[in-house]
DSSP file (Angstrom, degrees, kcal/mol; ACC not computed):
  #  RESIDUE AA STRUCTURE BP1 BP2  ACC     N-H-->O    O-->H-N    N-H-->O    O-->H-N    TCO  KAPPA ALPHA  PHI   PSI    X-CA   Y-CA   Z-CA
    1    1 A X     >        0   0    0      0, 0.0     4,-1.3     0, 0.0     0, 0.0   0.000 360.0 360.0 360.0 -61.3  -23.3   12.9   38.7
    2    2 A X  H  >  +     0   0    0      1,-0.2     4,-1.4     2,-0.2     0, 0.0   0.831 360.0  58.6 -20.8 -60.4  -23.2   16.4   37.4
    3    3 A X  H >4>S+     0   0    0      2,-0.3     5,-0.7     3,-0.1     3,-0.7   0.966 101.4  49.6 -20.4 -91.1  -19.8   16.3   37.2
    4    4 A X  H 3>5S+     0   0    0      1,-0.2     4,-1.7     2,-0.1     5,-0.3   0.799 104.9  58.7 -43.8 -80.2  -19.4   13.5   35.0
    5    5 A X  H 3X5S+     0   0    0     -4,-1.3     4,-2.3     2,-0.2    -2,-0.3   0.630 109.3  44.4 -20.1 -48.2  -21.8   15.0   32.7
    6    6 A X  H XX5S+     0   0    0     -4,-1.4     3,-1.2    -3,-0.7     4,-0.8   0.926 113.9  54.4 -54.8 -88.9  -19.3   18.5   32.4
    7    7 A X  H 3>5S+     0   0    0      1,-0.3     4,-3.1    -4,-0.2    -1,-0.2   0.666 115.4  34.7  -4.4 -56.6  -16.3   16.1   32.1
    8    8 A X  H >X<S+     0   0    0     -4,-1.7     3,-2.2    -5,-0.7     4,-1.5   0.989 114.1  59.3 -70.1 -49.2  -17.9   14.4   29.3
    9    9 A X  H << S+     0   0    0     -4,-2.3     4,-0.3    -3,-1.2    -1,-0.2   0.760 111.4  40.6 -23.2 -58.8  -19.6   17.7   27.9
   10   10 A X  H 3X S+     0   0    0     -4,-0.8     4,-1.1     1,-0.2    -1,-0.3   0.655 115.0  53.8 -91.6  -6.0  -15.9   19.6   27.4
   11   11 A X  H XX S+     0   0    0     -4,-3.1     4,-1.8    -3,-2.2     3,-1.1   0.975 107.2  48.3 -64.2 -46.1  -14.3   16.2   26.0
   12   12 A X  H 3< S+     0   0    0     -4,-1.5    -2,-0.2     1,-0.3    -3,-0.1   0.476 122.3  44.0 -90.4  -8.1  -17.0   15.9   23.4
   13   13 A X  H 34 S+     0   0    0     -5,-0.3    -1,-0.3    -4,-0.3     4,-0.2   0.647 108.4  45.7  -4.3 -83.2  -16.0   19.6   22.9
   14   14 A X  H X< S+     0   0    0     -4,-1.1     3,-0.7    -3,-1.1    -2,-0.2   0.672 100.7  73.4 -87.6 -29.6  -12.8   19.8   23.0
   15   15 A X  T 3< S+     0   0    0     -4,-1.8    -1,-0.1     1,-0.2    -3,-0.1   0.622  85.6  72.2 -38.3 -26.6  -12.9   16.6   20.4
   16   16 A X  T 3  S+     0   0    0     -5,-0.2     2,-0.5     1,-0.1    34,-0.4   0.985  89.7  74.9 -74.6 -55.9  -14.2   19.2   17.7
   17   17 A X    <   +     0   0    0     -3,-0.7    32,-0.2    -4,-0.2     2,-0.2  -0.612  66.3 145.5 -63.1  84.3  -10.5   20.8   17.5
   18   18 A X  E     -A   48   0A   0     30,-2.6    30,-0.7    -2,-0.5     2,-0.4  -0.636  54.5-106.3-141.9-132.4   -7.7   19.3   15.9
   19   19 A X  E     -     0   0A   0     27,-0.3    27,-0.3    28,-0.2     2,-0.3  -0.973  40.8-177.9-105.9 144.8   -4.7   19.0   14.2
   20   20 A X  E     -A   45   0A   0     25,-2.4    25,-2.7    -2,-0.4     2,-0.5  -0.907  20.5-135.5-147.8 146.0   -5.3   17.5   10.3
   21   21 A X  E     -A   44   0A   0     23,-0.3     2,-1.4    -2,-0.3    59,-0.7  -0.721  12.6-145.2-112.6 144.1   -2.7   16.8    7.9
   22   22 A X  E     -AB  43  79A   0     21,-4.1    21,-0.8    -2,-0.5     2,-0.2  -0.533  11.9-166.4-113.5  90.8   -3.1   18.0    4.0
   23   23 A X  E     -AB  42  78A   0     -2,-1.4    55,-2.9    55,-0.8     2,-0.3  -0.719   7.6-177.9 -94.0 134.3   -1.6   15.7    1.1
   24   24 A X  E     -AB  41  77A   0     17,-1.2    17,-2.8    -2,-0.2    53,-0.3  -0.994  22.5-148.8-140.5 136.9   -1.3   17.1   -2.0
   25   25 A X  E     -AB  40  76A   0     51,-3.3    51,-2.4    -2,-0.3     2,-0.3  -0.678  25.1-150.2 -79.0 154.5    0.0   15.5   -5.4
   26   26 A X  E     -AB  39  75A   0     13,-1.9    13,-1.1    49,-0.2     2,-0.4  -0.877  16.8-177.1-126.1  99.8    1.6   18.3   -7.3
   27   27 A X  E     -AB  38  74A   0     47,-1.7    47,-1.0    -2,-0.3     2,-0.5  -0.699   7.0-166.0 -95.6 141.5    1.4   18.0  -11.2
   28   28 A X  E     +AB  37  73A   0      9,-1.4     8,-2.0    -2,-0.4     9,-0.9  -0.996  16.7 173.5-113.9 131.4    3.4   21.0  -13.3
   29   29 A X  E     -AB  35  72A   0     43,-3.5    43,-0.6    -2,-0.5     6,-0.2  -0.926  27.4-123.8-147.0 127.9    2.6   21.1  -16.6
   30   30 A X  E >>  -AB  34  71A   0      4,-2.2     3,-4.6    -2,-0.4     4,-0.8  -0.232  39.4 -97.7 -79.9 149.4    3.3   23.4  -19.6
   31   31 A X  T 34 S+     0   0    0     39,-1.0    -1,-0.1     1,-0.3    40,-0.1   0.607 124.3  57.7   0.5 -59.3    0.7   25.1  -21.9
   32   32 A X  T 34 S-     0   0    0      1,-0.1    -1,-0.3     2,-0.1    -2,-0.1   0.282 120.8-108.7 -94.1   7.0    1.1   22.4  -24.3
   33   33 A X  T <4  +     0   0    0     -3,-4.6     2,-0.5     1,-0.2    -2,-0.2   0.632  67.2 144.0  79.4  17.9    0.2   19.8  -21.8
   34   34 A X  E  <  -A   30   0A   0     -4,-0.8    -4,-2.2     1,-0.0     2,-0.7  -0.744  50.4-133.4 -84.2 107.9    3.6   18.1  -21.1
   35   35 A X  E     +A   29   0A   0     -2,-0.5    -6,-0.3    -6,-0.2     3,-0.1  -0.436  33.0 174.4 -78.3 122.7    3.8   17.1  -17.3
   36   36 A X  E     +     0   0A   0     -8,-2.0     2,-0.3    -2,-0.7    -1,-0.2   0.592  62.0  14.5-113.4  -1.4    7.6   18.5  -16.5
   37   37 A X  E     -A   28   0A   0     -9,-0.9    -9,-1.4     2,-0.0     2,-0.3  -0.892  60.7-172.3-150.7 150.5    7.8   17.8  -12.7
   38   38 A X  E     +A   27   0A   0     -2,-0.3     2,-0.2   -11,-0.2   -11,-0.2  -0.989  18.1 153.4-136.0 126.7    5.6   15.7  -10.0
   39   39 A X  E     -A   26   0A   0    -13,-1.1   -13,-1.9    -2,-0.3     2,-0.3  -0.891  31.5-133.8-153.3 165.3    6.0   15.7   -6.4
   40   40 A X  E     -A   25   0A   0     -2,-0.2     2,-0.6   -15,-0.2   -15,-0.2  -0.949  22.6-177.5-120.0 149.5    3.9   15.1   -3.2
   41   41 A X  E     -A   24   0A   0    -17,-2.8   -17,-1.2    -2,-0.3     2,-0.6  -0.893  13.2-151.1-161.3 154.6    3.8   17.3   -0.1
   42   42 A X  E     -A   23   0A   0     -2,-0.6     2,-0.4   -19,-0.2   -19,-0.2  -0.843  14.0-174.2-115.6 127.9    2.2   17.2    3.0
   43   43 A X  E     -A   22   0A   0    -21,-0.8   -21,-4.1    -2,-0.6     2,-1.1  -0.898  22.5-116.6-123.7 133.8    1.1   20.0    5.2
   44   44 A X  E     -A   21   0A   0     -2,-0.4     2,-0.5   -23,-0.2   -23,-0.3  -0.642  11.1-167.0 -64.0  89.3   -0.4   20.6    8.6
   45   45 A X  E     -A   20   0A   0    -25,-2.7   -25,-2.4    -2,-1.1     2,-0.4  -0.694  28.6-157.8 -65.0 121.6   -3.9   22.1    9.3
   46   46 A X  E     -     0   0A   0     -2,-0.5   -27,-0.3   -27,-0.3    -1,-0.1  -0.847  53.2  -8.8-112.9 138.0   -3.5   22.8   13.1
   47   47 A X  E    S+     0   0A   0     -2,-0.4    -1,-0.2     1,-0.1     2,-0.2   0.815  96.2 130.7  12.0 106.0   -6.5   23.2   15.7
   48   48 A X  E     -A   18   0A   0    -30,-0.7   -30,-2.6   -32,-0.2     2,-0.3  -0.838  62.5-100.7-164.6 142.9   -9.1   23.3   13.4
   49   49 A X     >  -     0   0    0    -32,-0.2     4,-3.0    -2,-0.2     5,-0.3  -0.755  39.4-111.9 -47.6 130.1  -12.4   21.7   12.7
   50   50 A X  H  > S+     0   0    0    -34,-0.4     4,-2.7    -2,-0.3     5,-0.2   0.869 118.6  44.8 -46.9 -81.2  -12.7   18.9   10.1
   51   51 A X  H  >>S+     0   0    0      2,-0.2     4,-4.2     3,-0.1     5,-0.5   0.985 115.9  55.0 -29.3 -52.6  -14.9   21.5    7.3
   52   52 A X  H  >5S+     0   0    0      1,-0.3     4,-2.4     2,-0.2     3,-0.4   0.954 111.0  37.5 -52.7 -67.9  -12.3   24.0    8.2
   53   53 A X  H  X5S+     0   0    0     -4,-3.0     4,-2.9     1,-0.2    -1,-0.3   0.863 112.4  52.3 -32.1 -45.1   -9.5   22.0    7.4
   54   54 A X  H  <5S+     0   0    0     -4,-2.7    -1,-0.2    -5,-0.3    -2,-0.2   0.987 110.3  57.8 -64.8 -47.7  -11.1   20.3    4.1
   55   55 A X  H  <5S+     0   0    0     -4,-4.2    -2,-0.2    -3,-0.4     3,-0.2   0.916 115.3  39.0 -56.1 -47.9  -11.7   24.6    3.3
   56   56 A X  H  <<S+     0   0    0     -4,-2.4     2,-1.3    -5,-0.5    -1,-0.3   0.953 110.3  53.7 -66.9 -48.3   -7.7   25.0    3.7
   57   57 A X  S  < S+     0   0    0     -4,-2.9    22,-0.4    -5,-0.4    -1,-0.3  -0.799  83.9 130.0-112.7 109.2   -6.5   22.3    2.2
   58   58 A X        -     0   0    0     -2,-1.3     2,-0.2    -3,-0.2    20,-0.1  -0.662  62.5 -78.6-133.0 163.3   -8.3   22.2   -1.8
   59   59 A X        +     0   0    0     -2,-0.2     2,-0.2    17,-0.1    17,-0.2  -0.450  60.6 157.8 -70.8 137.8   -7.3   21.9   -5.5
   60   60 A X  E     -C   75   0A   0     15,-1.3    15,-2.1    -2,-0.2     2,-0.4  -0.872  23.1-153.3-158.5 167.1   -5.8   25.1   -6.8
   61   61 A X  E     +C   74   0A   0     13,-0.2     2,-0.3    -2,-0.2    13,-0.2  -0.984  12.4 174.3-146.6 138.3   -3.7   26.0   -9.4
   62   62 A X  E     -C   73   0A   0     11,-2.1    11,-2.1    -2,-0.4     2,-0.3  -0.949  24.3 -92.6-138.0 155.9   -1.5   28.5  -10.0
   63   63 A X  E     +C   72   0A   0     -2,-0.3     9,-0.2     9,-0.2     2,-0.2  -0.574  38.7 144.5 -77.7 151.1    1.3   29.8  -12.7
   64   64 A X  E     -C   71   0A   0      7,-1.4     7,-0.8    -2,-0.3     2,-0.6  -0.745  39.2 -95.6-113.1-169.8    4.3   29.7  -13.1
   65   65 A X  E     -C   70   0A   0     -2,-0.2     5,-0.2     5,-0.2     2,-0.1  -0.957  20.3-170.9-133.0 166.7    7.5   29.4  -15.1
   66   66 A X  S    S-     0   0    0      3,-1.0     4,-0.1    -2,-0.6    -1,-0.1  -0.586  74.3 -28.4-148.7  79.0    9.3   26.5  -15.8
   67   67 A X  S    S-     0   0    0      2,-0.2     3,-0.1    -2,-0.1    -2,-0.0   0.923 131.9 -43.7  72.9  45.4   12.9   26.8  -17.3
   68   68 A X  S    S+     0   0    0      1,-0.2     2,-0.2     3,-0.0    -1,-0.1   0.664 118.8 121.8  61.5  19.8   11.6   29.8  -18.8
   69   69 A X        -     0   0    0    -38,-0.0    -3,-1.0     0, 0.0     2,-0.5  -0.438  69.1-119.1 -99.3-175.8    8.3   28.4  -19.8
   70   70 A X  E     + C   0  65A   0     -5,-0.2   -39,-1.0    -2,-0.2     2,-0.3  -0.995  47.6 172.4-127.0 139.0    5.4   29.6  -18.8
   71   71 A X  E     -BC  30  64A   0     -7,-0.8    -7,-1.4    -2,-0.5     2,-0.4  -0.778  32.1-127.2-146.9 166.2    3.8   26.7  -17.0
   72   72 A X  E     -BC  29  63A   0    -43,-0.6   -43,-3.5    -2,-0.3     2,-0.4  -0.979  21.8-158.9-133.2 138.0    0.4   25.8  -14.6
   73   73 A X  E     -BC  28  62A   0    -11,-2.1   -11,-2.1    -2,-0.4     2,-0.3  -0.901  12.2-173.5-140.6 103.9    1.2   24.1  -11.2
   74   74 A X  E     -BC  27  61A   0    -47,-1.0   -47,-1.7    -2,-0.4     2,-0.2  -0.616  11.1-158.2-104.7 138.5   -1.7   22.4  -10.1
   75   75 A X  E     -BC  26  60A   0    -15,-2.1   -15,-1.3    -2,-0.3     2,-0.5  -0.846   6.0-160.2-117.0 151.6   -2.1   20.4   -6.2
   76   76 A X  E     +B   25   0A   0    -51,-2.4   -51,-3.3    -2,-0.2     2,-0.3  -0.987  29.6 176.3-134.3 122.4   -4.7   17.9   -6.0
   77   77 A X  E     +B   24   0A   0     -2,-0.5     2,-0.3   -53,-0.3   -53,-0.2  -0.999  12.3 170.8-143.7 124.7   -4.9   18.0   -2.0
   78   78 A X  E     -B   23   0A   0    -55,-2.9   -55,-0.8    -2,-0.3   -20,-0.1  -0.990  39.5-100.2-122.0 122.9   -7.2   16.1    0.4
   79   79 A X  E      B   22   0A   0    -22,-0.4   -57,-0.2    -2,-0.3   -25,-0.0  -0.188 360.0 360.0 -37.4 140.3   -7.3   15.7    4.1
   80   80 A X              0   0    0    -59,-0.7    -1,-0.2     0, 0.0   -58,-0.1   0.220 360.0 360.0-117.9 360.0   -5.8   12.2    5.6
């Protein structure tokens, strides 16, 4: 009887821990608000907790250039 009880203990455990996938839409857009490329891409959180994962995979945005513009490339990213 013990036994079972461990068993279950370190599945419900180990259960915490996994691998989580991150989709993110990717808008680029320049200053002036013109969206000039759109893409999706999908990333792996690996053995990880569920918070942890959601913490990794956020909106952010960062600059860039864009055919010698200066341009904001923003990911709209959730766990799946």
């Amino acid at each position: 009887m013990l036994s079972v009880i461990a068993i279950c203990l370190l599945l419900s455990f180990a259960s915490c821990r996994k691998d989580y996938t991150c989709k993110c839409h990717v808008v680029t857009t320049t200053h002036d608000g013109y969206i000039v490329l759109e893409s999706n891409t999908v990333n792996q959180v690996r053995t990880t907790t569920k918070d942890d994962a959601k913490s990794q995979c956020h909106y952010y945005e960062f600059e860039t250039d864009y055919l010698q513009q200066k341009a904001v490339e923003h990911h709209y990213c959730e766990i799946d």
